[in-house]
C-alpha positions in Angstrom: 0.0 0.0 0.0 1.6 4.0 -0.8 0.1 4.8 2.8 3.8 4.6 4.4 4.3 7.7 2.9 4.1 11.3 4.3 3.1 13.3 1.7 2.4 17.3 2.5 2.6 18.7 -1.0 4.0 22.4 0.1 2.6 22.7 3.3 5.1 22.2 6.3 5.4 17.9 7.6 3.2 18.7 10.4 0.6 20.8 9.1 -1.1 17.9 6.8 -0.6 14.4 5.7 -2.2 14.2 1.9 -3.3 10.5 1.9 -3.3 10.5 -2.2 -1.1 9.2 -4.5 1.4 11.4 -6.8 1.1 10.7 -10.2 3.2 11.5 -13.3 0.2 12.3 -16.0 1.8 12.3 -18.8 -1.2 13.7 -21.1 -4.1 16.3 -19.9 -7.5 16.4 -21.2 -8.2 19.9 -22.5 -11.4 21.3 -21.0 -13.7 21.4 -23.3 -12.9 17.9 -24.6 -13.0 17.0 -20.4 -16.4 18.9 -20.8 -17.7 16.7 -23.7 -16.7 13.6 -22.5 -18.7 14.3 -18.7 -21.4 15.4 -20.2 -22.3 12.5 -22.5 -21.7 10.0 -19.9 -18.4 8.4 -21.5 -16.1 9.3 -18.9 -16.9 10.6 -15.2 -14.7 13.6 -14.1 -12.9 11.7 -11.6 -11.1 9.8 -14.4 -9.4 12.8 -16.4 -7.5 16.3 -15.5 -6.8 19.0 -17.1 -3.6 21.4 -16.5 -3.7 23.9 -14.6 -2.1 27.6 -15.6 -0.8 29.7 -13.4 -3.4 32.9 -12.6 -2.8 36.2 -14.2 -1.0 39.1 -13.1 -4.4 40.8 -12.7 -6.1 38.1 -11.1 -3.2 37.4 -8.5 -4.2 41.6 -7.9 -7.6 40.4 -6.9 -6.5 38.0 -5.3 -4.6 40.1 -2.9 -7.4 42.2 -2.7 -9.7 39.7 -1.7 -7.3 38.6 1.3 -7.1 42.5 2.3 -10.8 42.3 2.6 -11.9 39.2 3.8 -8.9 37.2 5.3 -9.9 38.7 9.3 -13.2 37.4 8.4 -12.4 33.9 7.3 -9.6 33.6 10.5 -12.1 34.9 12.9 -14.8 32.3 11.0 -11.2 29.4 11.3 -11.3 30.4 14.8 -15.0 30.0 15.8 -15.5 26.6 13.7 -12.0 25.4 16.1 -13.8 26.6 19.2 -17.0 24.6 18.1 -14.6 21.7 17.7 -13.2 21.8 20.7 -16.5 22.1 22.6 -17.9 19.0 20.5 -15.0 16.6 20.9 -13.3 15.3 23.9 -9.5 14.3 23.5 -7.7 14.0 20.4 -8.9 15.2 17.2 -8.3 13.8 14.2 -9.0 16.5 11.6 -10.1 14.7 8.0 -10.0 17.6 5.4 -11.7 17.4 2.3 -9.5 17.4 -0.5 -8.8 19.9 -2.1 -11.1 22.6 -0.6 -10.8 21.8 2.7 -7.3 21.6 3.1 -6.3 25.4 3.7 -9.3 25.3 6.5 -7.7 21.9 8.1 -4.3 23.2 8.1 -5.4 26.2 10.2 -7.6 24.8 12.3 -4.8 21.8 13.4 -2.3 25.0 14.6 -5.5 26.7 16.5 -7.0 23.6 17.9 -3.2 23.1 19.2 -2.2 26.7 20.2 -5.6 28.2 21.3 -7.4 24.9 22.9 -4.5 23.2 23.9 -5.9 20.0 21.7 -3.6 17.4 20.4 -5.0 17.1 17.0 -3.8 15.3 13.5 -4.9 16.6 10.1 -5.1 14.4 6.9 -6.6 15.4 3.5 -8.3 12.5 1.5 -10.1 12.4 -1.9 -14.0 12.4 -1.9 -15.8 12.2 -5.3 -19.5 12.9 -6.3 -20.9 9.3 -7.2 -17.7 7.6 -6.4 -17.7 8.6 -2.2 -14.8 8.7 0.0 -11.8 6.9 -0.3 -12.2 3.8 1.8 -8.0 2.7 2.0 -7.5 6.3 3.1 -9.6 6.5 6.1 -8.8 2.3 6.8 -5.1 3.6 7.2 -6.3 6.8 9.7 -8.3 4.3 11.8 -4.8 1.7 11.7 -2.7 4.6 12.8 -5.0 4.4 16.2 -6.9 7.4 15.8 -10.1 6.9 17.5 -13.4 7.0 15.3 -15.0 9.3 17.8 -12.1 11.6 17.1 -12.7 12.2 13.3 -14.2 15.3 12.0 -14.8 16.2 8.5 -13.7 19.2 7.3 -14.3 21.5 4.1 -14.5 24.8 2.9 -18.4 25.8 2.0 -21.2 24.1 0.9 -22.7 24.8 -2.4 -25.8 22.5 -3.2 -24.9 19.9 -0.2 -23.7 17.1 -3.2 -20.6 16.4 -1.1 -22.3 16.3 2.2 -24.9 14.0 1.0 -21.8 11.7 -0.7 -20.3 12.0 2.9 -23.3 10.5 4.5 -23.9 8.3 2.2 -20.0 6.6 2.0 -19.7 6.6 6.3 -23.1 5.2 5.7 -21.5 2.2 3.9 -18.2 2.3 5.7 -19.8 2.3 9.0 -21.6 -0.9 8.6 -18.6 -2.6 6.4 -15.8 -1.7 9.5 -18.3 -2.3 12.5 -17.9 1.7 13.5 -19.0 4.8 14.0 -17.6 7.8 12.0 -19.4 10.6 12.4 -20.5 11.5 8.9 -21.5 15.6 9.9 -19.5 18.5 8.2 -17.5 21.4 9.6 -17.4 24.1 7.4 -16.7 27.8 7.5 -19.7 28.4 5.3 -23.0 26.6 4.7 -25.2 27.5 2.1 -26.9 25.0 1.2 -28.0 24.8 5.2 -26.6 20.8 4.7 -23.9 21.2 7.4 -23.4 19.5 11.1 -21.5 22.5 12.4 -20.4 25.8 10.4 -19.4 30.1 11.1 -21.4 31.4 8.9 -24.4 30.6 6.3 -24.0 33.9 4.1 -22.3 33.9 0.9 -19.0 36.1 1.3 -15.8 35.7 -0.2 -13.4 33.0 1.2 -10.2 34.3 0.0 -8.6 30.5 -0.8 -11.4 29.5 -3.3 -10.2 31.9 -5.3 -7.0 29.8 -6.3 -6.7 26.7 -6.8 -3.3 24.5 -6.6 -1.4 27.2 -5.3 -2.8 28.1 -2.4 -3.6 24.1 -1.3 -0.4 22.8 -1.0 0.2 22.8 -5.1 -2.4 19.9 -4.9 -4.4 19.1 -7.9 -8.0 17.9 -7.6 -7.8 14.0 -7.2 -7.9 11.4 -9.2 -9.7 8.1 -9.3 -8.8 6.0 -12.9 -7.3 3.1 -13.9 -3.8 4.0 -12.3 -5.5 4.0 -8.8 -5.2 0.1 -7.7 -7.4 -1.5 -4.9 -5.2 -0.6 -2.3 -4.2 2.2 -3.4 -5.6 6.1 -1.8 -7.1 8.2 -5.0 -4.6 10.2 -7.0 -3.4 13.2 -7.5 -0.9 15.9 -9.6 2.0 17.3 -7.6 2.7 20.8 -9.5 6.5 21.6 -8.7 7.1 23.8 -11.3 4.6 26.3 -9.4 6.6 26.1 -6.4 7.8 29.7 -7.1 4.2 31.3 -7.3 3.2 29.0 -4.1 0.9 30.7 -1.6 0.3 28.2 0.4 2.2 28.2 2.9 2.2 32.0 3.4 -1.4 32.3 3.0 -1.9 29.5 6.2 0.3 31.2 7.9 -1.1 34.9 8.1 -4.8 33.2 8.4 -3.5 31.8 11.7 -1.1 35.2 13.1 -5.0 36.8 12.7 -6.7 34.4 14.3 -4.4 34.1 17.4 -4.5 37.6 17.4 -8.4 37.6 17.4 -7.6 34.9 20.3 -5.9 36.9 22.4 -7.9 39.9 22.5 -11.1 37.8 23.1 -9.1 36.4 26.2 -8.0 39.8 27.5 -12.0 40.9 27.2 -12.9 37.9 29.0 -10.4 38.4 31.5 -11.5 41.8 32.1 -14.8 40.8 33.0 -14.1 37.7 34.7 -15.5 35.7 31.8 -13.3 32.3 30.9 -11.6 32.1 27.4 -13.8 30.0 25.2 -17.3 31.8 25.9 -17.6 33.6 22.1 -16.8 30.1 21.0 -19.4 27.8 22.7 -17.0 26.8 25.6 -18.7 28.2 28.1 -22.1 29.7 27.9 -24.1 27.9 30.5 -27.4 25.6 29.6 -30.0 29.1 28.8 -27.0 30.1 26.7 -25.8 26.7 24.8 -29.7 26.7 24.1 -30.3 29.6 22.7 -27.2 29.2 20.4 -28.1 26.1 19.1 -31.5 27.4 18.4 -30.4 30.5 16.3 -28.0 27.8 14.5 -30.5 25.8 13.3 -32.9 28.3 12.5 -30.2 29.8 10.5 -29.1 26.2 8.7 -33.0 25.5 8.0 -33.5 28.6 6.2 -30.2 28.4 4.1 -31.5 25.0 3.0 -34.7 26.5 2.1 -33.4 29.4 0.3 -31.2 26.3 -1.8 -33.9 24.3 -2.5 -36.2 27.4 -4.0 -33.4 29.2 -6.1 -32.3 25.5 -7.5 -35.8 24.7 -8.4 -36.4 28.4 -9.6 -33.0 27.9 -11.4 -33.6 24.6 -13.0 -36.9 25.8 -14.4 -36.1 29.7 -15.9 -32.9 28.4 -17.3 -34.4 24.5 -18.9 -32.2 22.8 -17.7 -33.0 19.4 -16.7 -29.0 18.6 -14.9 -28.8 20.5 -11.6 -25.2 19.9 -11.9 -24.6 22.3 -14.2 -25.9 24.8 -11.9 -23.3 26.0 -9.5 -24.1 28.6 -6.8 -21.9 30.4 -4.4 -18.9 32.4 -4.9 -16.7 29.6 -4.1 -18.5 27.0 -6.7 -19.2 29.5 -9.3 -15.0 30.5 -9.3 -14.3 26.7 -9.3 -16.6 26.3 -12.7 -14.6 29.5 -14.1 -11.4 27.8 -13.5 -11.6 24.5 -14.4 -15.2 24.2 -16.1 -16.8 25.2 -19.5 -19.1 28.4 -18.2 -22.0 29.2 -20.0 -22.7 32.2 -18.3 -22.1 34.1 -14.6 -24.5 35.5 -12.8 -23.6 38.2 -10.3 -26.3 39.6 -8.1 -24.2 43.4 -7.9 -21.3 43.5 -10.6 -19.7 46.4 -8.6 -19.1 44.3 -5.1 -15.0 43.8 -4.5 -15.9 40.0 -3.4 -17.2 39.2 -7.4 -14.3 41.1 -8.7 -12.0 38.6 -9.6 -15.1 36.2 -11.5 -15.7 39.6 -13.5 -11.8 39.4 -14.6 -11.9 35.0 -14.9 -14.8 36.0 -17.2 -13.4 38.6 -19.1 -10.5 36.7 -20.0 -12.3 33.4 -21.0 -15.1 35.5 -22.7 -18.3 34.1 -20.9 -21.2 36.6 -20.9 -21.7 38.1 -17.4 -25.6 38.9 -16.3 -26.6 40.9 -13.6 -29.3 39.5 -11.3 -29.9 42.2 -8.3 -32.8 39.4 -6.9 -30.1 37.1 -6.9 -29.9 35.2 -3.0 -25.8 34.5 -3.9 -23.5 36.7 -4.9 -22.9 34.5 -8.1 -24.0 31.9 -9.4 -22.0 30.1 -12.7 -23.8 28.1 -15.5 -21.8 25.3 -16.9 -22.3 24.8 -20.7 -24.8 21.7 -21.9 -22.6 20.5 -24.6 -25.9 19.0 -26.5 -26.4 22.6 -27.2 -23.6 23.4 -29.0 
């Protein structure tokens, strides 16, 4: 089995253990042929991978941009999902990161789980695939390592249209009853909006500066892999891109998300401290029954009407747009960039064409030509439209 390895793509030893196979592709499939080929059912996306380019000059502007404006948010969001955490799991945690979104998230949450909670914790990014599930050999060799079951929590970026949650379920479903355990199947995520998640910060649609990247700013990762070079033993597969290793953000970007956060830390302990108030309260450690209540309340009701709002644009979406495959409806800024990056876009739809957090789909669009429409009724801030193929 490759699972002796330790395999961190560009992240630091300790801060993840990718449980994926490196593999030398020596041929890419060009999008639009990758597009055809999904589409008409001859080959599921799992199987192929096109290249990735390094962003544009302009784009790495936005990028920057983007972090200026949002990246106290998403560490203050990193920090409240690693207090929730630590309130809903006793002992070691074993952080599972979903490939590739949820890597950056993992890799802070291990250092604040650690430095703010005083949790041993492990972090490991695996491969899950729509219609293929989770990869089975990878969480085998977590459990062999002697991590507890009770100590596993699933961990990803956002939540679009809940696909990958309901795939979660549905493989510790089947893994459950195959290994006699009891993984909890429930999603931490900094942002849920398709109201699908156990635990999340946040159910509004705002700009999580890492989605805007790809490769370079998850370890130089590519998306994985699951074709005929991945053998039964084997963990899914994946493309190692050295020769971006000089544009990496990876690293850097981890790193200032957790200097904020502890930051954020430290003045939430000095308040509490001035009040007589134990660290932890902002974060669910310490609220009292009338308090744990009422926040759980306000979290459901908030979860419950993200899921509703999903389920009415979707439908809504489906219907004023004919299209019969809702996965070629992708809503969110974080799914709506990943469809401009590595999809065939029909269209975007931005709900306000002047807000900073769809800047950088206005300049992905510009460069690839795909018609922008402005939707100010819009309940995201963008939505992307993948091509049908059958239409030409």
């Amino acid at each position: 089995m490759n699972a002796a390895m330790n395999f961190s793509g560009s992240y630091h030893g300790d801060d993840v253990q990718f449980l994926l196979k490196p593999l030398a592709l020596a041929s890419f499939v060009d999008v639009p042929d990758k597009e055809r080929l999904i589409q008409s059912g001859r080959r599921h996306y799992s199987e192929m991978l096109s290249r990735e380019s390094l962003p544009s000059a302009r784009y790495l502007e936005v990028f920057r941009a983007a972090c200026a404006a949002n990246l106290e948010r998403m560490a203050g969001d990193c920090l409240a999902l690693a207090g929730l955490i630590a309130q809903r799991r006793s002992g070691p945690v074993t952080l599972v990161s979903l490939a590739r979104a949820g890597t950056p998230v993992g890799v802070v949450l291990k250092r604040l789980l650690g430095g703010v909670f005083g949790r041993e914790t492990a972090h490991y990014s695996l491969s899950i695939i729509r219609d293929r599930g989770i990869d089975q050999v990878a969480l085998e060799y977590i459990l062999a390592r002697g991590h507890a079951a009770e100590s596993i929590v699933f961990v990803d970026g956002w939540t679009g249209k809940g696909v990958i949650s309901g795939e979660l379920q549905a493989s510790m479903a089947d893994f459950n009853a195959s290994h006699g355990c009891a993984i909890d199947s429930g999603l931490y995520v900094l942002s849920d909006l398709a109201g699908v998640a156990a635990c999340a910060a946040a159910h509004d649609d705002y700009l999580i500066p890492s989605s805007i990247l790809n490769a370079t700013v998850s370890g130089l990762v590519s998306r994985s892999i699951l074709n005929q070079s991945i053998g039964p033993a084997d963990f899914h597969g994946c493309v190692y891109y050295a020769e971006f290793e000089p544009q990496d953000q990876s690293r850097a970007f981890a790193d200032s998300l957790v200097e904020r956060a502890l930051a954020l830390a430290a003045g939430e302990a000095t308040s509490a401290a001035a009040v007589g108030a134990p660290f932890g309260a902002t974060h669910g450690a310490s609220r009292g029954a009338a308090g744990e209540a009422a926040a759980l309340a306000a979290t459901l009701a908030a979860r419950d009407e993200a899921a509703r709002v999903s389920r009415r644009y979707m439908a809504e979406a489906m219907r004023e747009h004919a299209i019969a495959d809702r996965n070629l409806i992708k809503p969110g800024l974080g799914e709506a960039t990943r469809v401009l990056l590595r999809r065939t876009p029909e269209r975007l739809i931005v709900r306000d064409a002047a807000s900073a957090d769809v800047a950088h789909l206005l300049v992905l669009a510009r460069e690839k030509n795909v018609p922008v429409h402005i939707d100010p009724e819009l309940p995201y801030q963008a939505v992307s439209i993948i091509r049908n193929v059958s239409d030409g």
